[in-house]
N, C-alpha and C positions, 0 to 999 in steps of 0.2 A: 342391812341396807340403810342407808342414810339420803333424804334430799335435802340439800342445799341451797338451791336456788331456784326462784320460777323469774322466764322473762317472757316480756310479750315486746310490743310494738309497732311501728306503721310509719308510712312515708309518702311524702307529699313533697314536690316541687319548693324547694329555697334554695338561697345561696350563699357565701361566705357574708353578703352585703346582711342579709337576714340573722345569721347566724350571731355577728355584733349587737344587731337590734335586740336580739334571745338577750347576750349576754349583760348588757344594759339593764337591761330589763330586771331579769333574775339580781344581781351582784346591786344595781341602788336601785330599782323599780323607777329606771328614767328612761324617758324617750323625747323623741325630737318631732312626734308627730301630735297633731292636734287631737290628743285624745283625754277623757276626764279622767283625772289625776286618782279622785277618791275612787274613783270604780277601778282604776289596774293596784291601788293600794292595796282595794279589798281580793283581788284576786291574785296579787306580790302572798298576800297573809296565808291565802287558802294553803297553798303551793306547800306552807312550811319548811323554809326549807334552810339546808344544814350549810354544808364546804360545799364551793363553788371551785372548780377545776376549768383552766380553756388551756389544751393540748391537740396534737398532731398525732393521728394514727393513720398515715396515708390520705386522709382529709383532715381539718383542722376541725375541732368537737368543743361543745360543753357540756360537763357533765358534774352534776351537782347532787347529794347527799336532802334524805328529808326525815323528820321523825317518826317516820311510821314504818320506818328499816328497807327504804324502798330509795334504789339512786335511780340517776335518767339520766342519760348521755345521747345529746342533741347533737348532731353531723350535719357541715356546711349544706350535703344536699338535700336535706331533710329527712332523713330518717332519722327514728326516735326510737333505744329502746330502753323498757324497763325490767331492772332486776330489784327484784326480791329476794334479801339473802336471809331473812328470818323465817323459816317454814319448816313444816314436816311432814310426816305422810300421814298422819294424825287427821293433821288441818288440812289436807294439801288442797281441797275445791274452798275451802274458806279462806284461804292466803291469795287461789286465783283469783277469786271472787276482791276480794281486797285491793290488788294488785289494778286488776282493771278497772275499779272504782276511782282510782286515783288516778288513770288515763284520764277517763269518761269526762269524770266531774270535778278534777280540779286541774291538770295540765290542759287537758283539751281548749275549757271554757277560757283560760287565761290566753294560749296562743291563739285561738279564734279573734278575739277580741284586740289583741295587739297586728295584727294582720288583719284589721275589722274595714281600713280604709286602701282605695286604690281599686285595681280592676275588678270588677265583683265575680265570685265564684257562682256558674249559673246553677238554677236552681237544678236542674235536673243531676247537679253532682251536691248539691247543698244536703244535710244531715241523713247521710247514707250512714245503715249500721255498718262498721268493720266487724268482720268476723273475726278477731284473734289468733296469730299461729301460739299457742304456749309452748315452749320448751321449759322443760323439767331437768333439773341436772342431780342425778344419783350419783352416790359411791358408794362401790363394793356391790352394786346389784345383780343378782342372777339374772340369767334370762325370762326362769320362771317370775320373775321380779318385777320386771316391765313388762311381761305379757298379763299378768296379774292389775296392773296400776293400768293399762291399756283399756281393760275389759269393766273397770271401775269408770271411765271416763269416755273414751271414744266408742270401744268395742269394735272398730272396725281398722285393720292393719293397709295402709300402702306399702309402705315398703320396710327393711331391715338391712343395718350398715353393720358390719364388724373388724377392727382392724384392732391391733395392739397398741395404743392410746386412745379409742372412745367405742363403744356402740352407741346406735342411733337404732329404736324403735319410732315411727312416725304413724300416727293416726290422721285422722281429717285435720282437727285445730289440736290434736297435743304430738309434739315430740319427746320423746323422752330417752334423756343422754344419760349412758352408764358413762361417767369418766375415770379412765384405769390410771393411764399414768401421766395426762395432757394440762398443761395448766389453763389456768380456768381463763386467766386472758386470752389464749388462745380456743377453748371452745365459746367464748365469747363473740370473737372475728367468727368464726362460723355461725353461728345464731344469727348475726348481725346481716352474713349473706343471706343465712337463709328466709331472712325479712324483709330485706329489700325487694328478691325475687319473686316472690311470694308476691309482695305488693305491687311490684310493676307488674307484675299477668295479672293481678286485679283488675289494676287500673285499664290495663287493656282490654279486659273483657268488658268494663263498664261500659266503653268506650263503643266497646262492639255494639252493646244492646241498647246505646242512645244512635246508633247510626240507624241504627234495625229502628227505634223509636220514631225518631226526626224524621224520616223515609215515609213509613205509612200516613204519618199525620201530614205531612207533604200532599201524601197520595191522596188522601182523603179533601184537601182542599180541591184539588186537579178533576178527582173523581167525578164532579157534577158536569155532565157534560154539558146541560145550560144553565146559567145561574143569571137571578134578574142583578137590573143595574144596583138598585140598593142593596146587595148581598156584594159587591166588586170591594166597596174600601175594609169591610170586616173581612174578607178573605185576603187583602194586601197586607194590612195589620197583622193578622195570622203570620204570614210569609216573613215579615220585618223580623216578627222576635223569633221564628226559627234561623231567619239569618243570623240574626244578635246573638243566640247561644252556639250555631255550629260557628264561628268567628271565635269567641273566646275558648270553645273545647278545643279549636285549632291552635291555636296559640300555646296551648299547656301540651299536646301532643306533639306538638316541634323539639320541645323543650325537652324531650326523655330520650330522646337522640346520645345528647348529650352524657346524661348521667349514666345510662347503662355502659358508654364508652369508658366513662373513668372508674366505673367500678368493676368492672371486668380488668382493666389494666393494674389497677392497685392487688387483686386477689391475684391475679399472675404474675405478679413479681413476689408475693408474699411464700418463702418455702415452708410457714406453718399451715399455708391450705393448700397444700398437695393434695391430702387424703379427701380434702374439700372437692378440690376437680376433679380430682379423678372420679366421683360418684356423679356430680353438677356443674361442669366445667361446659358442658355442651351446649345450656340452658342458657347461659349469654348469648349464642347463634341464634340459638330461635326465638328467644326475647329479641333480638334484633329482627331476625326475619319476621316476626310476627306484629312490629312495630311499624316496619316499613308498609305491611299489606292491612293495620290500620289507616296507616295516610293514605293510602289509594283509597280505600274506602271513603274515608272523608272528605281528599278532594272530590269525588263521586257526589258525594251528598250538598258540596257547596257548589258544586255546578248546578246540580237538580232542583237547590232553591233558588238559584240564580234564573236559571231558563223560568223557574215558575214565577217569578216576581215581573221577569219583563214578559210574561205573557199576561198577569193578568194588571199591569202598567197598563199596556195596549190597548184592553178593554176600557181601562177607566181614560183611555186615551181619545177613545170611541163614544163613550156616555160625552166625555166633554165639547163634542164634534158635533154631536148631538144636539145636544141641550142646544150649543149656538144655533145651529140650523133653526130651530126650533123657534128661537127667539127674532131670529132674522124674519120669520115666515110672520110674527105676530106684528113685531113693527112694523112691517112691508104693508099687511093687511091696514094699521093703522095709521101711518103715511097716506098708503091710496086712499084710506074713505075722506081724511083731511084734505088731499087734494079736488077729489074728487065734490067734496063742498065745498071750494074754495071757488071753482068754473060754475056751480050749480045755481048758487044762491047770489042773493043781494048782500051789500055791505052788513058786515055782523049787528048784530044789539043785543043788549044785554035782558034776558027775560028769564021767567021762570022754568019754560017750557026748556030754553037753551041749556039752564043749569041743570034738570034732569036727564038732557038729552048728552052734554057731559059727561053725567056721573054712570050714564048705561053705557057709553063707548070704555070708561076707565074699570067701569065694574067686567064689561067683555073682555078685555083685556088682559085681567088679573085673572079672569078665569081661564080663558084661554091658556096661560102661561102654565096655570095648576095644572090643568087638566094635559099638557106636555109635558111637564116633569113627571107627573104622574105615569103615565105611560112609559115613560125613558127608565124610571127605579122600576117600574113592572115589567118591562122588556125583557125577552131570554136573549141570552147573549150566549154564543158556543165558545165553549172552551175546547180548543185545536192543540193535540199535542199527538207525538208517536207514542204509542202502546208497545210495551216492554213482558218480556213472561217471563214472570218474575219466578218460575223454577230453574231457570239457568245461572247457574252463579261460577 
């Protein structure tokens, strides 16, 4: 038995427009956006990198060569993967280990950073570990072969492919491909779907468990059924930035509509992934149905912040109704006692007594007002909403 190659990879929202920016980048470490020069120099250097390739495989790719026997082939819609064609079974956890070293810490930081300006990636998707699918490509391997290389690394089998150009052994993060008689570009295009799909159910699960996230913390703002007036602007602020981040998660969830469209069409038209659909062919359906009933969910959750912002709008709508009332009652009181001397007494003079008599009407006053506002940030205010039971889903 012999391995050949390890590849990993991941995927993330770009497009042909990005894909130029990649190639700029890489080929003269030039770009058109305000970014410092010596900082993408030193991260152009990290990179190390060999022949630079931009070709058409059903999408338009770069894919470039580095010293450390490791190439990357970068696709308009953002998937990235890496092979390692220098390994052996020997090495084989020290070449992965290597391998995604070179994600991690020198492609990663370099694309971070040339995609560092424009709409911000919110934090709650900001420096999420990827977990890796690795595929492993043997020849000549028995079965004992990969169940042996299995029980060294995952230990745990999903499932098992066999057809007369490849088997397929698949663990949790390693796959591992005997190829008989298939060339390697072509178990390549396979690898390539099965990281894409791989990453879109990622992404959609993430997706799930910030709605399930953003929901409670929602709830927990809502939860208080009285809260005083000085607790109304920190609980609005709250509500602004869970708008702020379900806005932006929305906007990238729009966006995968798209890409599983074109990549579902380019792998069916392609007759070297037959043996591909016929095993995974189904998995574009339910990545699409499972895409559409995350948008339900998230419009769901941008209604929920919605209703809650202009509810507790209302209230701070009520404090400010207030506070005037409040103020109207003080100058009214102060008005009438002025009036009220004005019929009472003889023509003014200027005395000592009058300037302390002054400064206790202005000191009444000022207290007055404190001792109203005080009251108004002390106030319980109800928070009025319909009650949901939340085991019905």
């Amino acid at each position: 038995m012999k391995i050949s190659n390890i590849y990993i990879g991941g995927w993330f929202q770009r497009t042909m427009l990005q894909l130029t920016e990649i190639y700029d980048f890489l080929r003269a470490c030039k770009t058109q956006l305000n970014l410092n020069h010596k900082k993408l120099e030193e991260y152009h250097k990290n990179l190390e990198i060999g022949k630079i390739d931009y070709g058409v495989s059903g999408e338009e790719y770069v894919e470039f060569t580095t010293s450390f026997d490791i190439s990357v082939k970068i696709f308009e819609d953002g998937l990235i993967v890496l092979n390692n064609n220098n390994v052996s079974e020997n090495t084989l956890l020290a070449d992965v280990a290597k391998t995604t070293d070179y994600y991690e810490n020198r492609l990663s930081p370099a694309f971070n950073y040339l995609f560092s300006l424009g709409a911000p990636v919110p934090k709650e998707l900001a420096n999420i570990t990827t977990i890796f699918p690795y595929f492993i490509i043997c020849e000549n391997a028995k079965k004992e072969d990969l169940i042996d290389l299995l029980s060294r690394t995952d230990n745990q089998k999903y499932f098992e492919f066999e057809n007369i150009k490849y088997d397929v052994l698949r663990g949790d993060k390693f796959y591992f491909i005997n190829n008989k008689k298939q060339s390697l570009e072509n178990i390549e295009k396979y690898i390539e779907e099965q990281i894409f799909i791989r990453e879109f159910k990622g992404q959609l699960h993430r997706y799930l468990n910030l709605h399930r996230i953003i929901w409670e913390k929602i709830d927990a703002v809502k939860e208080n059924a009285h809260v005083k007036g000085s607790e109304i602007v920190k609980f609005t602020s709250k509500l602004e930035g869970y708008a702020k981040t379900i806005n932006l998660i929305d906007g990238r969830i729009n966006q995968m509509s798209t890409y599983i469209g074109t990549r579902e069409k380019i792998a069916k038209n392609d007759p070297e992934l037959a043996e591909f659909l016929a095993i995974s062919g189904y998995r574009y359906e339910t990545l699409k149905d499972t895409l559409d009933y995350i948008k339900y969910l998230w419009t769901m959750t941008k209604n929920y912040v919605s209703s809650a912002q202009n509810l507790f709008n209302g209230l701070k709508s009520d404090i400010t109704s207030k506070s005037v009332e409040n103020l109207t009652i003080v100058t009214s009181m102060s008005a009438g006692a002025a009036i009220l001397e004005l019929f009472t007494s003889e023509a003014p003079t200027f005395s000592f007594f009058g300037f302390w008599y002054f400064f206790a009407l202005a000191l009444i006053g000022w207290a007055s007002i404190k001792v109203m506002n005080y009251i108004s940030s002390h106030r319980k205010y109800e928070v009025s909403d319909i009650e949901y039971d939340k085991n019905i889903k």
